[in-house]
N, CA, C and O of each residue as an XYZ file, in Angstrom:
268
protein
N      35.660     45.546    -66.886
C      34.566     44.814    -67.493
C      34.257     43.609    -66.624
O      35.141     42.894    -66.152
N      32.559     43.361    -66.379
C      32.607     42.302    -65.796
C      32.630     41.215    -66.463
O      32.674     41.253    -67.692
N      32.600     39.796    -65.627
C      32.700     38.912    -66.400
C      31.454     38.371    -66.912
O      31.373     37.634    -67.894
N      30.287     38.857    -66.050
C      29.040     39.087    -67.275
C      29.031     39.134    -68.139
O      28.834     38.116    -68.802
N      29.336     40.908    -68.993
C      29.458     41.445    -69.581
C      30.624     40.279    -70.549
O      30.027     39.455    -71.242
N      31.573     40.245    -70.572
C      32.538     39.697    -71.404
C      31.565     38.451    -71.589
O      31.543     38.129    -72.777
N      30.808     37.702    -70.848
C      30.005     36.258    -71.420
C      28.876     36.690    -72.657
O      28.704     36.242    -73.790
N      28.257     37.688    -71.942
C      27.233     38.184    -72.593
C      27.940     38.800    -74.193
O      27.080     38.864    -75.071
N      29.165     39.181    -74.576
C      29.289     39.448    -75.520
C      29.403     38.182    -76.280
O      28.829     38.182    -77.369
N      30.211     36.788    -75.825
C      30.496     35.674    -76.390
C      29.826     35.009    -76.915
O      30.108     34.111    -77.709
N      28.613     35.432    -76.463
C      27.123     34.696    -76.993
C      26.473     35.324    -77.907
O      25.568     34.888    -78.618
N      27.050     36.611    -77.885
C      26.568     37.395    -79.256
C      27.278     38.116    -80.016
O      27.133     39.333    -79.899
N      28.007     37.731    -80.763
C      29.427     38.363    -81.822
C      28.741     38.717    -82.737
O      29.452     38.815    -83.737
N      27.351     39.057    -83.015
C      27.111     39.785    -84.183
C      27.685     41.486    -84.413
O      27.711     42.144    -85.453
N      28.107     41.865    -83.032
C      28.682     43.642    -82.699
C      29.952     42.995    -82.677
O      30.256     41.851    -82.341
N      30.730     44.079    -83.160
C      32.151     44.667    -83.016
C      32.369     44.370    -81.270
O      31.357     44.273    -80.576
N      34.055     44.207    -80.500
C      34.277     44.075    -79.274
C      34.832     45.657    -79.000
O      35.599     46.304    -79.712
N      34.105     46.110    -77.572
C      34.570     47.253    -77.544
C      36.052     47.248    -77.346
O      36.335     46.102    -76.996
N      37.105     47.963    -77.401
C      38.466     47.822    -76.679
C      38.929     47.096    -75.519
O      39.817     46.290    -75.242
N      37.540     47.977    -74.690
C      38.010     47.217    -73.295
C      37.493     45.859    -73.459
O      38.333     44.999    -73.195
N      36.384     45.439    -73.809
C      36.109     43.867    -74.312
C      37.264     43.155    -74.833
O      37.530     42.102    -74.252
N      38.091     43.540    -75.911
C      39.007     42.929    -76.640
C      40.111     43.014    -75.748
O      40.975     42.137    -75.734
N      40.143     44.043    -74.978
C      41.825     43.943    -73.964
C      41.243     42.472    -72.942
O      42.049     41.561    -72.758
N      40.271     42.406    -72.531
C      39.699     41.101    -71.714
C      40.018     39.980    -72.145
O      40.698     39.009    -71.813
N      39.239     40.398    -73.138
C      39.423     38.495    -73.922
C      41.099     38.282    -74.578
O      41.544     37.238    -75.055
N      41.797     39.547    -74.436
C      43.198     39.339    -75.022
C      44.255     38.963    -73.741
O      45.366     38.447    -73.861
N      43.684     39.312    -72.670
C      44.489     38.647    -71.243
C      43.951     37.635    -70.384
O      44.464     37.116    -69.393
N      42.430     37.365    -71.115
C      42.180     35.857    -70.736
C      43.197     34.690    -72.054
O      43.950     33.721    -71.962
N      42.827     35.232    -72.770
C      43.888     33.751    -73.844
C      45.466     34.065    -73.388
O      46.409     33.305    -73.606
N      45.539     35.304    -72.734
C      47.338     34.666    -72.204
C      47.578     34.142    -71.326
O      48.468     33.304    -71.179
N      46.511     34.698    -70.242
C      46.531     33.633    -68.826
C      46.779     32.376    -68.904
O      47.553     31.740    -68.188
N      45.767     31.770    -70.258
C      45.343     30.310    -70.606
C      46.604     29.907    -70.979
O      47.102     29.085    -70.210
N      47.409     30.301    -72.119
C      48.076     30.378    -72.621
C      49.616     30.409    -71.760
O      50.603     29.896    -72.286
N      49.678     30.910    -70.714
C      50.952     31.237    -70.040
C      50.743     29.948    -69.208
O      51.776     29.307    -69.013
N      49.266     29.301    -68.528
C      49.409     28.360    -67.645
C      50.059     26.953    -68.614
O      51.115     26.349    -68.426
N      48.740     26.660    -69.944
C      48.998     25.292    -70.969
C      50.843     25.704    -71.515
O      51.335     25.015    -72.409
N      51.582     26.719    -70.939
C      52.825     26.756    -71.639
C      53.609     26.264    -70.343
O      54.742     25.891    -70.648
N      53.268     26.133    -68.677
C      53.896     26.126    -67.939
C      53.702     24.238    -67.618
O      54.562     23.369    -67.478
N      52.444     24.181    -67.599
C      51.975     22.959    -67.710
C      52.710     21.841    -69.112
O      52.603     20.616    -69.060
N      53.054     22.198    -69.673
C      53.571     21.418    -70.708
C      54.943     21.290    -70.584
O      55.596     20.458    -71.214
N      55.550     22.331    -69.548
C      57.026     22.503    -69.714
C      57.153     21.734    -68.700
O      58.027     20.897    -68.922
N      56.485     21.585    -67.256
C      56.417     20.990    -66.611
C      56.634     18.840    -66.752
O      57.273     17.977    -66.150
N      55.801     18.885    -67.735
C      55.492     17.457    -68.353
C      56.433     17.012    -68.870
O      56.858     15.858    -68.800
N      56.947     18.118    -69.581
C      58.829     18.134    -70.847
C      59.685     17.480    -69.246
O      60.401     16.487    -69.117
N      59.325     18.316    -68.403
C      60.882     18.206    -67.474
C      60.873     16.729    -66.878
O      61.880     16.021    -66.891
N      59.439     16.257    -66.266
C      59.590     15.133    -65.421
C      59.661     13.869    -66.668
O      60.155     12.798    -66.315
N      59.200     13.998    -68.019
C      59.514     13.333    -68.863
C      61.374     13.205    -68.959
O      62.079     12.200    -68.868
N      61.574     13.957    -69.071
C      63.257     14.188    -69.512
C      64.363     13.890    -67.862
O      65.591     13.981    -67.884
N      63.533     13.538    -66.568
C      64.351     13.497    -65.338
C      63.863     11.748    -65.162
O      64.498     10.987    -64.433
N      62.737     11.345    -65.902
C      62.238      9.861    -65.911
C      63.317      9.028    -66.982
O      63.956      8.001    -66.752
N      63.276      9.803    -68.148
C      64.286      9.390    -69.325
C      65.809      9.097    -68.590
O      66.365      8.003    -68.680
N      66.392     10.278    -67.838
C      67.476     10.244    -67.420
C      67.667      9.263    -66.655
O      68.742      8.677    -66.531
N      66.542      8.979    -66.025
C      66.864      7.585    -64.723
C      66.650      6.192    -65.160
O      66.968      5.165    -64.561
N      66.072      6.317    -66.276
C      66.395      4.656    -66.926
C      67.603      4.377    -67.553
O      68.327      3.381    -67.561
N      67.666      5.518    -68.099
C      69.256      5.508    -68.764
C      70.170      4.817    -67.761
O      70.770      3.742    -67.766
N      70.028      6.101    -66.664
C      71.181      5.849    -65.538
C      70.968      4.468    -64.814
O      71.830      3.673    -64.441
N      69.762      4.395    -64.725
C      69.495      2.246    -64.356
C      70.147      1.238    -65.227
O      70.911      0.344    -64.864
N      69.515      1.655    -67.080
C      70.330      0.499    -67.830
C      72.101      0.712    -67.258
O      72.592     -0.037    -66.412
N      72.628      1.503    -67.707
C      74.002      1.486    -67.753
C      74.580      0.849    -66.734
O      75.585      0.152    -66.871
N      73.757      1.121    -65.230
C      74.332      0.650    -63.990
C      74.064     -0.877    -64.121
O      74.788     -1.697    -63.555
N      72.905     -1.261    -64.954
C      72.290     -2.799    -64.904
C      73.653     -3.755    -65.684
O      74.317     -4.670    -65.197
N      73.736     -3.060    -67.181
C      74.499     -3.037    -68.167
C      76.037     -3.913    -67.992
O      76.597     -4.940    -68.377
N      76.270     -2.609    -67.056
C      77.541     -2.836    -66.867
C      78.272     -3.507    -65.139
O      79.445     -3.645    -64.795
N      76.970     -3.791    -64.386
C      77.214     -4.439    -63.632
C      77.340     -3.752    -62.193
O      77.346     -4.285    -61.084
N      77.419     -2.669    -62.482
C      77.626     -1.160    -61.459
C      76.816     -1.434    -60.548
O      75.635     -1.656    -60.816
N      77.256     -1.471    -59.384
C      75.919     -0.991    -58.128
C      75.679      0.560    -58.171
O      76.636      1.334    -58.177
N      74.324      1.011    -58.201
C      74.180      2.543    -57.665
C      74.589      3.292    -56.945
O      74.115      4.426    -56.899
């Protein structure tokens, strides 16, 4: 299916999606879906390696520790 075709249906949902229409639009929302899940995990990690390094700063500050 082109991607014409798949626009041209989006603009008009008054018809049923043929199969192959619905297999389209069902591996465009995972694409989307697999990137906003990689992208977020991404954000989790450098959040959680930023967290770790203040930690590891207070304690060294804390307690007097050189790095």
């Amino acid at each position: 299916m082109s991607a014409e075709e798949l626009k041209s249906y989006r603009l008009n949902s008054m018809e049923e999606p043929t199969d192959e229409m619905l297999e389209a639009i069902m591996l465009g929302v995972q694409e989307t879906a697999r990137k906003t899940t990689a992208k977020a995990k991404a954000e989790l990690d450098r959040r959680f390696e930023e967290a770790k390094r203040q930690i590891k700063e207070y304690r060294q500050q804390s307690h007097g520790m050189q790095p």
